[in-house]
N, C-alpha and C positions, 0 to 999 in steps of 0.2 A: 745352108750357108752359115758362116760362121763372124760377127763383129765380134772383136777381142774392143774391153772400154779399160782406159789406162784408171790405176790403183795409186792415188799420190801416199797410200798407207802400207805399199810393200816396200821390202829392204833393196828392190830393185828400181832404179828413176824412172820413169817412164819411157826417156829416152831405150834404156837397156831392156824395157817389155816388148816394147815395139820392136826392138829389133831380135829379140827374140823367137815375140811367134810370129814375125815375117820368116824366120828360119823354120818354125814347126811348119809353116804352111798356108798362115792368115793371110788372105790379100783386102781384108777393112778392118781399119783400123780406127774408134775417135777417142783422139785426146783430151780425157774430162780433166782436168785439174780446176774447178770451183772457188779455192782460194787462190790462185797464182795470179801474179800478173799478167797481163799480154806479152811484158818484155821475155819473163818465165817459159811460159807458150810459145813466143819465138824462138827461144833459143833450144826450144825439144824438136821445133818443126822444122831448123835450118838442121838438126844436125840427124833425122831420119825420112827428110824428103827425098834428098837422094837417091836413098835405098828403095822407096817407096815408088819414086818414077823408076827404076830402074826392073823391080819386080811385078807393076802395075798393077799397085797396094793400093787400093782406096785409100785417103785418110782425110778424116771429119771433125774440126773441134766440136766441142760443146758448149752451146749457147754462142758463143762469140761470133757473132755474123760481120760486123764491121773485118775484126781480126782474120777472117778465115777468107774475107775481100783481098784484105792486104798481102797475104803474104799466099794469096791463088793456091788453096788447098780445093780439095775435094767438095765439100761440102760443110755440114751442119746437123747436129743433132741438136731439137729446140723442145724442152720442158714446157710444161702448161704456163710457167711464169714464165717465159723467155718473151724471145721476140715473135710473133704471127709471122707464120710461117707466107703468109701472101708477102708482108714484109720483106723477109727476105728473099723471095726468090726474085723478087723485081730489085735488090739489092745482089745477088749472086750470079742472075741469069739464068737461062734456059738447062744449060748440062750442068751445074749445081745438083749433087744428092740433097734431100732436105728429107731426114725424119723427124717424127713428133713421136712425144710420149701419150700413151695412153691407157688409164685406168678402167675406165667405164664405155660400156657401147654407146651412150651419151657423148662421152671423148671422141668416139671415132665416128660418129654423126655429122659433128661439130668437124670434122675435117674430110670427109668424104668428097667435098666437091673441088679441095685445094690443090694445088698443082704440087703433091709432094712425091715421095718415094718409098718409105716406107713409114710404118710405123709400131714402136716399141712399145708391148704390151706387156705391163709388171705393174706393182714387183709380182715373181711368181714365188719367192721365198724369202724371209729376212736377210738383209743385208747390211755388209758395213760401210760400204761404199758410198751408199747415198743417206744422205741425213733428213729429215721429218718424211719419211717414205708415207707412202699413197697406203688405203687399208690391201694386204696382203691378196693375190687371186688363187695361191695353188693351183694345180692340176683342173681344177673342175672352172675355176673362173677363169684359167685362158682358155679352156674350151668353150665353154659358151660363149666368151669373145670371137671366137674361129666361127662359131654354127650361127651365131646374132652376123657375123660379115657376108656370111655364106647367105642367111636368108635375104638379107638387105641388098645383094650384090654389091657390094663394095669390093671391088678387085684389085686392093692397093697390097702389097706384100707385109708382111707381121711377122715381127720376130718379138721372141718370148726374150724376158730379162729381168735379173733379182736374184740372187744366191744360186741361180744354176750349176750343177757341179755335173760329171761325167755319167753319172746315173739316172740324170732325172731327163736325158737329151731325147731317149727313146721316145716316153710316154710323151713327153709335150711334141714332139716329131710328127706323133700318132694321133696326136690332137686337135692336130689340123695346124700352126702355126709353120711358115717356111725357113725356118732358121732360130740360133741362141745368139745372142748378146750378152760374153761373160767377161767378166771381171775379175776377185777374188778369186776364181778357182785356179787359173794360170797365171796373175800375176804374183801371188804367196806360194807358189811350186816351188818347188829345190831346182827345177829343169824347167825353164819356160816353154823352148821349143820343144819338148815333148808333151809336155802337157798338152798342148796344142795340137800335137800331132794325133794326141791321144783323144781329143773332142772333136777331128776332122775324120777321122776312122770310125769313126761312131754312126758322124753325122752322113758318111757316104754312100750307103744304100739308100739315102732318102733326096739324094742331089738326081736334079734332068741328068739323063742320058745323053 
């Protein structure tokens, strides 16, 4: 599976990413914008919700759990600082997506018993997207992340995320993690919706039958 995380540092608005690779082929989409206001965030979420029910696009702010109440989005994506994720789901309700981030098999310890959905494990590569980033996992620490879940049983879904670009989809695929969380490589394309098309084509000999 593939989540596209909006870029407020491409020449495209968010609004115009989103609707982008909903055209390459994404159907999850979360709105990070970090510095924006809620008013900022609503007016990206009135004017690609639409599209989004229309093509039955997940779509998830970031951190804003009151915000993503009010204007009845999908879900949440919630950072080690954010809001606990028990918080919000007694805040969102039971069909609420809720992912958390996570660094360390310690992070996903710490969230194993909570009633989430999935959870993002990065960064896998430097990125510009997010600012004071977590120490780097590469290829080999999201694997041990996958084989530490594997031995633990923890059977919540993990997607890889952090400088992912179209080359690196295989090997972390092969690594055990069910899906990429990208940003920068399809919101800075010349072509959103192919770029996207172009990391669903990748990702599709490793999607259920």
């Amino acid at each position: 599976m593939l989540q596209f995380i909006t870029n407020t540092q491409s020449p495209a608005s968010p609004a115009e990413q989103i609707k982008g690779v909903i055209a390459g082929g994404c159907r999850w989409v979360q709105i990070r914008m970090k510095e924006a206001s809620d008013e900022e965030i609503e007016k990206v979420v009135a004017e690609v919700k639409p599209l989004c029910l229309e093509t039955e696009t997940f779509l998830l702010l970031d951190d804003r759990v009151e915000l993503a109440k009010r204007l009845d989005v999908g879900g949440v994506h919630l950072g080690k600082e954010d809001m606990l994720p028990s918080k919000a789901r007694m805040l969102l309700g039971p069909a609420a997506v809720i992912g958390v981030t996570a660094n360390t098999l310690d992070d996903i310890k710490a969230v194993r018993s909570l009633d989430i959905d999935y959870i993002g494990m990065g960064p896998y590569a430097s990125t510009q997207t997010k600012k004071n980033l977590a120490p780097i996992l590469g290829l080999e620490g999201i694997r041990d992340l996958c084989i530490g879940m594997e031995r633990l049983e923890i059977n919540i879904g993990h997607v890889a995320v952090g400088g992912i670009r179209p080359v690196d989809v295989v090997p972390l695929m092969e690594a055990g993690v069910n899906g990429v969380a990208v940003s920068g490589a399809i919101a800075f394309a010349p072509d959103i919706a192919a770029k996207t098309a172009e990391f669903l084509d990748i990702l599709r000999p490793f999607m259920p039958k």
